[in-house]
Backbone as JSON, one array per atom type, in Angstrom:
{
  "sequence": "XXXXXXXXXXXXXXXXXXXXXXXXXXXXXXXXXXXXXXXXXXXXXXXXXXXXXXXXXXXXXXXXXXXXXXXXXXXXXXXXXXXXXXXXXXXXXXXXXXXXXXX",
  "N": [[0.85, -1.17, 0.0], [0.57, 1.9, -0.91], [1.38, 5.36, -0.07], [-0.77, 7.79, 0.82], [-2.28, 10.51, -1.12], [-2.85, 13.62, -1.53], [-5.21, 15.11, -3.21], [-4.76, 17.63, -5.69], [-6.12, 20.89, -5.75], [-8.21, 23.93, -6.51], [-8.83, 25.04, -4.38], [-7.93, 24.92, -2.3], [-6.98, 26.32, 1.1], [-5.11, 29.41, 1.84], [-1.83, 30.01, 3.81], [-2.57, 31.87, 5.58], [-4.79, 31.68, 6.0], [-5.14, 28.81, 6.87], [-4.11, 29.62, 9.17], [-5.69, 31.16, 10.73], [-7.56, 29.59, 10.74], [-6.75, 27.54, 12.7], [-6.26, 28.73, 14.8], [-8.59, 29.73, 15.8], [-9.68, 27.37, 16.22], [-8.01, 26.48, 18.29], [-9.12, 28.25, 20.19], [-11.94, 28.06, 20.68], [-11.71, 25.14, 21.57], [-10.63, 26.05, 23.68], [-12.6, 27.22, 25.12], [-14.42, 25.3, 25.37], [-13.56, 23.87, 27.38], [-13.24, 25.43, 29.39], [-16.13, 25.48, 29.99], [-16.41, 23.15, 30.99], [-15.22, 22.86, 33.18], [-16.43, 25.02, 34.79], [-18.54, 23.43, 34.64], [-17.95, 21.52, 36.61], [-17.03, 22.87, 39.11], [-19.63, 23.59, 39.44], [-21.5, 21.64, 40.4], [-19.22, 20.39, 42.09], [-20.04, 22.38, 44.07], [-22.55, 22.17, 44.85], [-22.44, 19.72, 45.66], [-20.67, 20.19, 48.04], [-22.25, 21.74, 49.07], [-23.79, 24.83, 50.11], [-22.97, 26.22, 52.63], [-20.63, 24.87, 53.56], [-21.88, 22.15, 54.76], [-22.12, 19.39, 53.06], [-25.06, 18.62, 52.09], [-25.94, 16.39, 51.36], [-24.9, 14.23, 53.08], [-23.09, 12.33, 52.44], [-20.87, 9.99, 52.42], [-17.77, 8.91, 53.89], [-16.73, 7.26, 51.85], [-18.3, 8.5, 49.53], [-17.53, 10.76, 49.86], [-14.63, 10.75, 49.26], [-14.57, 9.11, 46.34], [-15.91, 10.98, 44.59], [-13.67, 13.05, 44.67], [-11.75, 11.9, 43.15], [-13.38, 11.63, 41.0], [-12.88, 13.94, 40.12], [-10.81, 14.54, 40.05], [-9.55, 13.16, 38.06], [-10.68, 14.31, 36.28], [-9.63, 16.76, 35.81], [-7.29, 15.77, 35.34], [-6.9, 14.91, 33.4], [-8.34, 17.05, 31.92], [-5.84, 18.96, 32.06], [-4.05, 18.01, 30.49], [-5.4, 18.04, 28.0], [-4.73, 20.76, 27.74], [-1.89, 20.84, 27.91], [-1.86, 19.96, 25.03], [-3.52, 21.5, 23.49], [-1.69, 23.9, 23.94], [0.43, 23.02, 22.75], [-0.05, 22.9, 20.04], [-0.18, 25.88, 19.64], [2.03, 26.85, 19.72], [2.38, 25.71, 17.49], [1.69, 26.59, 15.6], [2.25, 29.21, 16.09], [4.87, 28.75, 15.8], [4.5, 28.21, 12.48], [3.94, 30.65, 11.7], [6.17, 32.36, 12.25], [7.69, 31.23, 10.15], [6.68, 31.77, 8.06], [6.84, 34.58, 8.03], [10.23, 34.63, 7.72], [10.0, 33.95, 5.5], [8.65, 35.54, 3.98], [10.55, 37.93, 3.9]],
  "CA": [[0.0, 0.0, 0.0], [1.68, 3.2, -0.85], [1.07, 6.58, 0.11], [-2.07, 8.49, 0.29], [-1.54, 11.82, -1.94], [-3.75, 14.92, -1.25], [-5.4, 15.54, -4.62], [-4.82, 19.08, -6.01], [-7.2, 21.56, -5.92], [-7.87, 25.3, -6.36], [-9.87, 25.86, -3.42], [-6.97, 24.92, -0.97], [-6.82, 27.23, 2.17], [-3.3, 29.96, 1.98], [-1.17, 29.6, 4.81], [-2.8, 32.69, 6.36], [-6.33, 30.96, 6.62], [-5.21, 27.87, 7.42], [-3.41, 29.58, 10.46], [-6.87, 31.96, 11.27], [-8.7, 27.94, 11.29], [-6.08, 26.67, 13.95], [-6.09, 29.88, 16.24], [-10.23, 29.74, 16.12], [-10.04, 26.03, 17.14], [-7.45, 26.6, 19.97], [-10.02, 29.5, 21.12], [-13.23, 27.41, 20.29], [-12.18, 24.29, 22.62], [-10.15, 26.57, 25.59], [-14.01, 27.49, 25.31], [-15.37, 24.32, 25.91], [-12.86, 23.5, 28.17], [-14.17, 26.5, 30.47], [-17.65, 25.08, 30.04], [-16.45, 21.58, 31.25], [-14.48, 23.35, 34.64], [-17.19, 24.91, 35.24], [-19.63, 22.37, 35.15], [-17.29, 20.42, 37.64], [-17.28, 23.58, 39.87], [-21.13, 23.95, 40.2], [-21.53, 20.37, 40.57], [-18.28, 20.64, 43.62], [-20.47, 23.42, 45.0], [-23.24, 21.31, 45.0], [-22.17, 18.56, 46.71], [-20.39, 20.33, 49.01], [-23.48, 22.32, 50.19], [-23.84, 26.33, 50.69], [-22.32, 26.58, 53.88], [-19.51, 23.4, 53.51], [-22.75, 21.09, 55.04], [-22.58, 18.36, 52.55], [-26.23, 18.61, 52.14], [-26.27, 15.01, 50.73], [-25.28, 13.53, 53.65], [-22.31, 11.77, 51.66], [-20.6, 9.15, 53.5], [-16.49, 9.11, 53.54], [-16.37, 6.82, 50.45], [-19.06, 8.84, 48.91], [-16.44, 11.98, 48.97], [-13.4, 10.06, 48.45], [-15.13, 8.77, 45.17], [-16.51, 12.17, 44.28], [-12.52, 13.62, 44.75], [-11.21, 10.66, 42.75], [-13.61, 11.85, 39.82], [-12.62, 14.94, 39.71], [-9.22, 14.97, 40.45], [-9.01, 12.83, 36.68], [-11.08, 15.09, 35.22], [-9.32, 18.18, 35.73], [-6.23, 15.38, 34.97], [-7.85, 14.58, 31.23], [-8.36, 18.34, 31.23], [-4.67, 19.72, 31.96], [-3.48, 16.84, 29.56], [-6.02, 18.85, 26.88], [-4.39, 22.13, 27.93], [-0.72, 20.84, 27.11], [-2.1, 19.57, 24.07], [-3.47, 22.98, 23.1], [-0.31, 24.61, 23.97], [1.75, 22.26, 21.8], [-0.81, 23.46, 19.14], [-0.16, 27.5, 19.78], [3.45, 26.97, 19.49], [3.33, 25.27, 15.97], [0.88, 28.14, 14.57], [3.16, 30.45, 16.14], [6.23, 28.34, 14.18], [4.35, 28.5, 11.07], [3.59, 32.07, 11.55], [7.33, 32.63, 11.65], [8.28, 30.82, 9.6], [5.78, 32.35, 6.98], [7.53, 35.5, 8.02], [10.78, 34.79, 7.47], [10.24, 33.46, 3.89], [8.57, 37.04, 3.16], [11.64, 39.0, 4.01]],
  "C": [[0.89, 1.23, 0.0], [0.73, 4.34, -0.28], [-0.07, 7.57, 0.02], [-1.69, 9.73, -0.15], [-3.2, 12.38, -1.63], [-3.74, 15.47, -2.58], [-5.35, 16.96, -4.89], [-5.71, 19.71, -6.25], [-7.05, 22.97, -5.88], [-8.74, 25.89, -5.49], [-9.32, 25.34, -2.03], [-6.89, 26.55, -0.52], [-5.1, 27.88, 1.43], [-2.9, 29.64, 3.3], [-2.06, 30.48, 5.85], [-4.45, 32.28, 7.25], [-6.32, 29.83, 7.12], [-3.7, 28.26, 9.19], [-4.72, 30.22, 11.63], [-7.29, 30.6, 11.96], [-8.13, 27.19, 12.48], [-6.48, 27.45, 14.95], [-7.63, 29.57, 16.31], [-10.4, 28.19, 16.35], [-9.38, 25.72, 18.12], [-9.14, 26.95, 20.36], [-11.61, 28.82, 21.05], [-12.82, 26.06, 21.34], [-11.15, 24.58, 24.03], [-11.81, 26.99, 25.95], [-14.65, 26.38, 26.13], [-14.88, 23.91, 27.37], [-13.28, 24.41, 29.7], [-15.54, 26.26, 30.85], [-17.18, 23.79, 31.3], [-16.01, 22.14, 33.04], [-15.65, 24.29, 35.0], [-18.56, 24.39, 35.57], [-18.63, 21.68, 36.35], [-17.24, 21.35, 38.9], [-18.49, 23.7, 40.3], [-21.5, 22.49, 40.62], [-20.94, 19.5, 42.03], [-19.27, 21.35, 44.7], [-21.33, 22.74, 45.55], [-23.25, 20.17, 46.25], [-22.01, 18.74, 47.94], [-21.69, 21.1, 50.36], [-22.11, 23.89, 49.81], [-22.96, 26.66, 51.63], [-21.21, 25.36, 54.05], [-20.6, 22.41, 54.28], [-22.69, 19.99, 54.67], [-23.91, 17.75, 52.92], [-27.12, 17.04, 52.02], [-26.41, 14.29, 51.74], [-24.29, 12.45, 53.36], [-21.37, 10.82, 53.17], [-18.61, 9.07, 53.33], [-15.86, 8.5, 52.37], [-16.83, 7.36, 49.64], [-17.61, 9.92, 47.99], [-15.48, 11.6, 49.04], [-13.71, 9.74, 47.0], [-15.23, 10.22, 44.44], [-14.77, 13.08, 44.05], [-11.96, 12.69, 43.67], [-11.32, 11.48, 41.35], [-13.37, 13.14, 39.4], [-11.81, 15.56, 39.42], [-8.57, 14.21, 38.75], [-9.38, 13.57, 35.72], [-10.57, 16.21, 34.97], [-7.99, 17.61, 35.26], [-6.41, 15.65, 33.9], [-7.85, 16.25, 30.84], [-6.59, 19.47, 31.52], [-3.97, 19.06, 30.85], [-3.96, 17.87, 28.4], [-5.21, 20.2, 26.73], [-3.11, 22.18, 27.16], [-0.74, 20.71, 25.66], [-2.34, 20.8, 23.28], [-2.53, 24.28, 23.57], [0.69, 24.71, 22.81], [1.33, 22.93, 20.16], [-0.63, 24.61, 18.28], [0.81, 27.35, 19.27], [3.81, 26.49, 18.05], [2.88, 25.95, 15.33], [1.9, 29.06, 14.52], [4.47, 30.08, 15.37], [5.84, 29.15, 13.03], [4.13, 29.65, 10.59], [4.91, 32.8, 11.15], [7.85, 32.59, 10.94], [7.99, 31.45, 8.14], [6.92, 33.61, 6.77], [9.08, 35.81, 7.68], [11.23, 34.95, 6.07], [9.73, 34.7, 3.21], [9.42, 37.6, 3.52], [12.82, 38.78, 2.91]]
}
């Protein structure tokens, strides 16, 4: 099996739009990513009760469990973060790099 080839076309993106489409999908899932932390915050609040009560009633495995799941989720979500870092930094390459080749 050889090589898959990217058929030619004249309605390929320039470099400049296909750098706009990266930066607006960083900024489109640090979005979501803000959605997701704070769903896990109102959800914390929740649990914990108004006044630190634990309204629930939760039992010491309850919030050991409850810490467990949250403590991977905010893992899974710093993991996402480096990931959209690694992202920034190759836009920002290709941005340079763009730049050098116009001078």
């Amino acid at each position: 099996m050889g090589m898959p080839e990217i058929p030619k076309g004249t309605n390929r993106p320039s470099l400049d739009e296909t750098l706009i489409d990266l930066l607006e999908s960083i900024a489109l899932e640090e979005m979501a990513l803000a959605h997701l932390i704070n769903a896990e915050a109102e959800e914390l609040q929740a649990f914990v009760g108004k006044h630190l009560d634990f309204p629930s009633n939760p039992s010491n495995d309850d919030i050991l469990r409850f810490n467990v799941t949250i403590a991977r989720l905010m893992e899974t979500l710093m993991f996402k973060e480096l990931f959209l870092l690694r992202k920034l930094e190759t836009a920002l390459q290709l941005l340079r790099t763009q730049s050098s080749d116009e001078e």
